[in-house]
C-alpha positions in Angstrom: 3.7 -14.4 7.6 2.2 -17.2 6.4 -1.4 -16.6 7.4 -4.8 -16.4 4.9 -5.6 -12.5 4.4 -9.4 -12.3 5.0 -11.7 -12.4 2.1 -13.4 -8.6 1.6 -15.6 -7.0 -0.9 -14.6 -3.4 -2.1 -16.3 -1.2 -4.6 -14.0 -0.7 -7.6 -14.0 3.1 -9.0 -15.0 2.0 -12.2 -18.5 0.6 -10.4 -19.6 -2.7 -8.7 -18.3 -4.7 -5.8 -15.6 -7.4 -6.1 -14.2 -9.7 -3.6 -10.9 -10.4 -3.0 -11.3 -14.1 -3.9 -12.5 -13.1 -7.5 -9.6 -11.1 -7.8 -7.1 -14.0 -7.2 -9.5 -16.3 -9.5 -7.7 -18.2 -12.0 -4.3 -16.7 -10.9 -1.5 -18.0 -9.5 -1.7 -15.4 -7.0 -2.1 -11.7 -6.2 -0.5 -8.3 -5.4 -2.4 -5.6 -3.7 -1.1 -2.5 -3.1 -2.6 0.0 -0.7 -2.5 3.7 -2.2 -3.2 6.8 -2.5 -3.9 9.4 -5.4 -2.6 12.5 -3.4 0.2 10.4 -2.2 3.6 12.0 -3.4 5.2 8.7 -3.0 2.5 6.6 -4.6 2.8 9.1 -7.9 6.6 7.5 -8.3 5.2 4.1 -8.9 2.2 5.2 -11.4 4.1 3.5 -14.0 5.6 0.5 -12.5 1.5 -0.3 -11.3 0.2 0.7 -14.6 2.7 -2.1 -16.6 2.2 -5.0 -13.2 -0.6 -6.9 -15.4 0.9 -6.8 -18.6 4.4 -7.8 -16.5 2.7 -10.6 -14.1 -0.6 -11.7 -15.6 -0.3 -14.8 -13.7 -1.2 -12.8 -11.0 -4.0 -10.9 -9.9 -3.1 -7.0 -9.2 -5.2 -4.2 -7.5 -4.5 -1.4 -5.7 -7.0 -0.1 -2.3 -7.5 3.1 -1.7 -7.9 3.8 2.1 -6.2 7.2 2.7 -8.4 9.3 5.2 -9.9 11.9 3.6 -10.0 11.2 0.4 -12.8 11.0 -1.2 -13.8 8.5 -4.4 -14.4 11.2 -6.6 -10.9 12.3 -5.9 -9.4 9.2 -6.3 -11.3 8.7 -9.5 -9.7 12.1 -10.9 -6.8 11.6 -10.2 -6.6 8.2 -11.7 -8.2 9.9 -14.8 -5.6 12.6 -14.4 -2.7 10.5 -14.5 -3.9 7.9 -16.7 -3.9 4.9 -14.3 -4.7 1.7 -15.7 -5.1 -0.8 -12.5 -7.2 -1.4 -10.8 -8.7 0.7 -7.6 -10.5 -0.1 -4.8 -12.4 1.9 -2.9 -11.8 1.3 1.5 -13.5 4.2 2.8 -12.6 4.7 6.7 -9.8 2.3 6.2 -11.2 -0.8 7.5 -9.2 -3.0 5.1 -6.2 -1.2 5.6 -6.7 -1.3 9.2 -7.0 -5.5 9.2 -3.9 -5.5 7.1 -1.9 -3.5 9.0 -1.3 -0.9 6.3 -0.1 2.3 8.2 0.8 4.2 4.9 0.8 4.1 1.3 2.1 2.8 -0.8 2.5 -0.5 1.0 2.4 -3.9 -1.3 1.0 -7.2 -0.4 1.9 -10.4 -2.1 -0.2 -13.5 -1.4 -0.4 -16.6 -2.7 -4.1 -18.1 -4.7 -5.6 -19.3 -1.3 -4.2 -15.7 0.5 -2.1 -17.1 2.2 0.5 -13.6 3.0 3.9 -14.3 1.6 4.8 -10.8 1.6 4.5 -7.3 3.2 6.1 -3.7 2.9 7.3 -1.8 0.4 8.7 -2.1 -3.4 11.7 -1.4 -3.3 14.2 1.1 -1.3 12.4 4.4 -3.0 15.7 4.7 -5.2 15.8 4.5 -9.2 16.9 1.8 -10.9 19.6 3.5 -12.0 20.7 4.8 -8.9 23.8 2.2 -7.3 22.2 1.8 -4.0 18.9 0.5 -5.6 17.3 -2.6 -3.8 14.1 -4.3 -5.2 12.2 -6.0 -2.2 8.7 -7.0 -3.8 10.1 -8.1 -7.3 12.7 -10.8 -6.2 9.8 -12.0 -3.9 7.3 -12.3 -7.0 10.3 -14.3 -8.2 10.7 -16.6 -5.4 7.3 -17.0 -5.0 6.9 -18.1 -8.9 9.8 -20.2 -9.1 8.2 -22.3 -6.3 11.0 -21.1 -3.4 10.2 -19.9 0.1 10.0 -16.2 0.0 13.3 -14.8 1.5 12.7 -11.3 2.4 8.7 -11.9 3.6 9.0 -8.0 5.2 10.3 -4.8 4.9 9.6 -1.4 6.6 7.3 0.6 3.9 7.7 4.2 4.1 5.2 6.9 2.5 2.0 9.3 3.6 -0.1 8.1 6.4 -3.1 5.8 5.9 -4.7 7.3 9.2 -3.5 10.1 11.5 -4.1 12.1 13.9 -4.0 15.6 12.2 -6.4 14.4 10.0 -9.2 13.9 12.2 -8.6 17.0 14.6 -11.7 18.8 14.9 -10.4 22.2 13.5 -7.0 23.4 12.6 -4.4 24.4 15.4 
């Protein structure tokens, strides 16, 4: 931890390029979150990412799609589909994804105005709120981070569907 993400242009799904560093202009800081719209375990957090901004507008918040295989005008249908409000960024062939370290979505990233990395992994322990044995790992790190404190917890394992894998780059079905 501790070290500046690299600066990147992606195109957004609603058209035109956009850096990473205009992102984080004029915030605090920023959340990305790599993702995926086929992505059973990215579907859980549709609501939690489409309520971030309005939640955190002191920081910047995107999500990056870089799933293999999917294409942009699947991910743009499935945004439509399930009314998603944040926004996407398109990683075709995962090369962002791939200098991050993302293995699988969803997988969040929370960096500070200058990108510096103050934490990586998932958001929480894939358990409801409501549910006793729920544990919130990127929210108390928003908190740290915004209250001025060294982030605690600056890494947990994420869990989810694959980023890139094998099966989906064998040459024809087994």
């Amino acid at each position: 931890m501790g070290g500046a993400m690299g600066d990147f242009s992606l195109q957004r799904t609603t058209g035109g390029m956009v850096s990473l560093s205009k992102l984080l202009e004029g915030k605090r800081g920023g959340v990305a979150v790599f993702w995926s719209g086929i992505c059973s375990h990215c579907v859980r957090y549709d609501g939690y990412l489409n309520g971030f901004q309005a939640r955190r507008p002191e920081l910047g918040f995107f999500a990056i799609a870089s799933r293999n295989g999917e294409t942009p005008e699947a991910i743009v249908r499935q945004a439509a589909e399930r009314k998603l409000t944040f926004p996407i960024l398109l990683d075709p062939g995962g090369r962002i994804a791939a200098e991050w370290q993302a293995p699988q979505t969803p997988r969040a990233y929370l960096m500070d105005a200058n990108r510096t990395l103050l934490y990586r992994g998932a958001i929480d322990n894939y358990k409801y709120a409501e549910d006793p044995e729920y544990q919130a790992y990127l929210e108390p790190a928003i908190d740290e981070f915004l209250s001025g404190v060294p982030v605690t917890r600056q890494e947990t394992a994420s869990f989810g569907c694959a980023i890139q894998s094998v099966y989906y780059i064998l040459p024809k079905a087994l």
